[in-house]
C-alpha positions as CSV (number, residue, x, y, z in Angstrom):
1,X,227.6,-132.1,155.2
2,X,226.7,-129.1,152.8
3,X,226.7,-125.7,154.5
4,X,223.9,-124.5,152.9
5,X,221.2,-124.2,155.1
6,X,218.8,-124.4,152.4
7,X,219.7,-128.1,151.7
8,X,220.1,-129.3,155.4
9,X,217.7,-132.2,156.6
10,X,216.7,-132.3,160.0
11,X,213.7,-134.9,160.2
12,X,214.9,-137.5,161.6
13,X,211.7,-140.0,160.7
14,X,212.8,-139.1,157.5
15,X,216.2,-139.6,157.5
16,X,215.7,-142.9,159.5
17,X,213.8,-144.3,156.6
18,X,216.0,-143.1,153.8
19,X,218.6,-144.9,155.8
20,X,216.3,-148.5,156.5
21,X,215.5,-148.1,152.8
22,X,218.7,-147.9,151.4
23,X,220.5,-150.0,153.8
24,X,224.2,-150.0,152.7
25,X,226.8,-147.5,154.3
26,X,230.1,-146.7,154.3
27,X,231.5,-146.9,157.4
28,X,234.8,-144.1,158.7
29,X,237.5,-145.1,161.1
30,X,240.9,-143.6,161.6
31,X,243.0,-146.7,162.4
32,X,246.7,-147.1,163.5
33,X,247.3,-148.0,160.0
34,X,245.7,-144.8,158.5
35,X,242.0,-143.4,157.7
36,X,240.0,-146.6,156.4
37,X,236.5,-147.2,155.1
38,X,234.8,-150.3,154.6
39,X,231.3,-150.9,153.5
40,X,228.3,-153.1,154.9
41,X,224.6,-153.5,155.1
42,X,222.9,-151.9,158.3
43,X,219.9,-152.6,160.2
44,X,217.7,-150.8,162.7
45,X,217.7,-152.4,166.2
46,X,216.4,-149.7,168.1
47,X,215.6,-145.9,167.6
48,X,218.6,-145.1,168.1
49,X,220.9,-148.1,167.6
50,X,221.8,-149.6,164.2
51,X,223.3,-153.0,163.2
52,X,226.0,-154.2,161.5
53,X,228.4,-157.1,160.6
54,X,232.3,-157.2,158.8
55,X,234.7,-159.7,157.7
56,X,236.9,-160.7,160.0
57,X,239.9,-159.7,158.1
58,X,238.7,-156.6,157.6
59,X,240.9,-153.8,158.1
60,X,238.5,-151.8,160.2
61,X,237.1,-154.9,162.5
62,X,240.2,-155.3,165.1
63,X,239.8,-151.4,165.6
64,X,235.6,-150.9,165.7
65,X,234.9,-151.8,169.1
66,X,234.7,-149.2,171.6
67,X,235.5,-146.6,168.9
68,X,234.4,-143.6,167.9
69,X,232.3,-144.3,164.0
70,X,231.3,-142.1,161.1
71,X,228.2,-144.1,159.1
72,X,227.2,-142.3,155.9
73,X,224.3,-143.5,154.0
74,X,224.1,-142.0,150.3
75,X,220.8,-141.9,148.1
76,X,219.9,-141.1,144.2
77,X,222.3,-138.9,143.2
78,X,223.3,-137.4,139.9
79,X,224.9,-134.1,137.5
80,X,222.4,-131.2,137.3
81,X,223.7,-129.7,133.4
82,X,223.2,-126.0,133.7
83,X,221.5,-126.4,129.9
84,X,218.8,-127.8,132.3
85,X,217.4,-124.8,134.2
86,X,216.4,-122.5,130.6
87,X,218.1,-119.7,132.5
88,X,221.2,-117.8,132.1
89,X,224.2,-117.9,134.3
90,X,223.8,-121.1,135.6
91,X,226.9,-123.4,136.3
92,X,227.0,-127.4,137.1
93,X,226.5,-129.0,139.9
94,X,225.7,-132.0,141.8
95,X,222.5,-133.4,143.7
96,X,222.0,-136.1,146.0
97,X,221.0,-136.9,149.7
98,X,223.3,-138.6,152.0
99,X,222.6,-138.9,155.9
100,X,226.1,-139.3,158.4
101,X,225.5,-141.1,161.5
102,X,228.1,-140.8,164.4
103,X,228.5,-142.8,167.6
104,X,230.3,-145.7,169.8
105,X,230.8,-149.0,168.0
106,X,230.7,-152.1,170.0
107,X,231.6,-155.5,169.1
108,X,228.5,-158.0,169.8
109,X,228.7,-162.2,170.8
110,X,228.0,-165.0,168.8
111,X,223.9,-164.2,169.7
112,X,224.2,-160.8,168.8
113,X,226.1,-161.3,165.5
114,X,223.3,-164.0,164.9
115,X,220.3,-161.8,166.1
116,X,222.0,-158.7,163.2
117,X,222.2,-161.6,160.5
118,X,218.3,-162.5,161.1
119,X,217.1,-159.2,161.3
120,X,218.8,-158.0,158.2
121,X,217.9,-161.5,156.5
122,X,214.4,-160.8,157.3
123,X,214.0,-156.7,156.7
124,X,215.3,-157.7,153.1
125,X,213.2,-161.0,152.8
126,X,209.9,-159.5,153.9
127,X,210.7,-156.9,150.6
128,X,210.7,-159.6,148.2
129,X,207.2,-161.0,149.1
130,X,205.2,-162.7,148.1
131,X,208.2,-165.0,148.1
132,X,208.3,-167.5,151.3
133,X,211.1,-165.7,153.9
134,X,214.6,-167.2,154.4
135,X,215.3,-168.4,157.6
136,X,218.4,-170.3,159.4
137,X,216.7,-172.7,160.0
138,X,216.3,-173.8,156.2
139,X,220.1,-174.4,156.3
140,X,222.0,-177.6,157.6
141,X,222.3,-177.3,161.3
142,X,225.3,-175.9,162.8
143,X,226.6,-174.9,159.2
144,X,225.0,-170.9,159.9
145,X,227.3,-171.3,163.3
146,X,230.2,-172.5,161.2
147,X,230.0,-169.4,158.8
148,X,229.6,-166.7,161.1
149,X,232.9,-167.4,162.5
150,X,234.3,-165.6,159.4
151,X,232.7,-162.6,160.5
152,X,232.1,-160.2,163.5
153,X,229.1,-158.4,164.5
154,X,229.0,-154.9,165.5
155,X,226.3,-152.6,166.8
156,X,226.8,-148.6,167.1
157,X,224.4,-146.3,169.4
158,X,223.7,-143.0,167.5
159,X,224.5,-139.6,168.9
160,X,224.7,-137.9,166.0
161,X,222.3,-137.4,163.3
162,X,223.5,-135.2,160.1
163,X,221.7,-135.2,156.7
164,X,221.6,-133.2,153.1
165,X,219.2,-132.9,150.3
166,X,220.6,-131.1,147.5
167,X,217.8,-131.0,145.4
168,X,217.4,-127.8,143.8
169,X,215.8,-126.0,146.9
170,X,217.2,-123.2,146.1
171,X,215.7,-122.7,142.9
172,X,212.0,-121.3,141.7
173,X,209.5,-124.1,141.6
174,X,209.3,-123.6,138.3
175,X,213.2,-123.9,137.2
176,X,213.9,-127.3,139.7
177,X,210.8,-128.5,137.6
178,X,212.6,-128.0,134.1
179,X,216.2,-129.6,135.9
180,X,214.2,-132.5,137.0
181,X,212.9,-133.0,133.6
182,X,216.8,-132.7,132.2
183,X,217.4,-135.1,135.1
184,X,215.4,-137.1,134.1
185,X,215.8,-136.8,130.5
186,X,219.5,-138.1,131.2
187,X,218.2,-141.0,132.6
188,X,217.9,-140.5,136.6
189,X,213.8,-140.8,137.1
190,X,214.5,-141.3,140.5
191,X,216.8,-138.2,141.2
192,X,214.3,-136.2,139.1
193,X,211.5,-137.0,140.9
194,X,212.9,-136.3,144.5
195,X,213.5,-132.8,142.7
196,X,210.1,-131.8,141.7
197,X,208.9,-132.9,145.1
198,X,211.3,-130.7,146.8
199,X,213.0,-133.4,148.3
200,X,210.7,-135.3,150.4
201,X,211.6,-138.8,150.7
């Protein structure tokens, strides 16, 4: 995470539903084999506890459970042009949120792999309303068993909680303003607009 003090995040309602919203992660292991990373959708099971699922040839799935996992969840992100700021001695940089989650992962049973499945099915489902919700049950029976045997579900209890917003805070109200309109300018409304609200989410 960025050492700057002035971008570090420390709400965790916040950072909880910048990570619910966006959903996807990158998840860290170092494995016999060498540092890996794969990448999957996550759910909220609990306050603290987060659900996920991976192919079982996955490089990372025969060394998850019971091991210690680095989650990181990025947000908008974008360049910041020095041209931007109509100050002098400015250089470039980069701004973006990102929120790092850290705990034990453990590998779940056919239920629990089926329970992750339905609540991220239906998280995603209840977004796209007024469209009718997706269930299992719409699919031939026994065919949902059949294709989750091609993956393995994984839960991970959170015990660390990290998270940046590099959003121009260390700038005058006044400058991040005119960056966010460069930012925007260039084609990232949603970057820009995180900016000129200081970076609430």
């Amino acid at each position: 995470m960025h050492p700057n003090r002035l971008f570090e995040w420390q709400d965790r309602a916040e950072m909880r539903a910048f990570v619910a919203g966006e959903s996807f992660a990158a998840l860290f292991l170092a494995t016999p084999e060498g540092p890996r990373v794969a990448h999957a959708p996550v759910v909220f099971l609990g306050e603290q506890r987060i659900g996920f699922h991976l192919a079982r040839g996955n490089a990372l799935t025969p060394h998850l459970d019971g091991a210690r996992t680095l989650i990181v969840v990025q947000g908008p992100h974008g360049y910041v042009s020095p041209d931007y700021y109509g100050i002098e001695d400015q250089v470039p940089t980069w701004n973006y949120l990102a929120v790092e989650l850290e705990g034990v992962a453990r590998q779940t049973d056919e239920a629990g792999l089926l329970g992750i499945i339905d609540a991220l099915s239906h998280e995603h489902e209840r977004r796209l309303s007024p469209k009718p919700i997706w269930m299992r049950d719409k699919m031939t029976p026994g065919l949902v068993d059949k294709m989750a045997r091609a993956i393995t579900g994984f839960t991970l209890n959170i015990d660390t909680w990290r998270g940046t917003r590099k959003l121009g805070q260390n700038k005058t109200e006044e400058v991040r303003h005119r960056a966010a309109d460069g930012v925007e300018a260039a084609g990232n409304a949603e970057l820009a607009a995180l900016m000129r609200d200081s970076g609430k989410v």
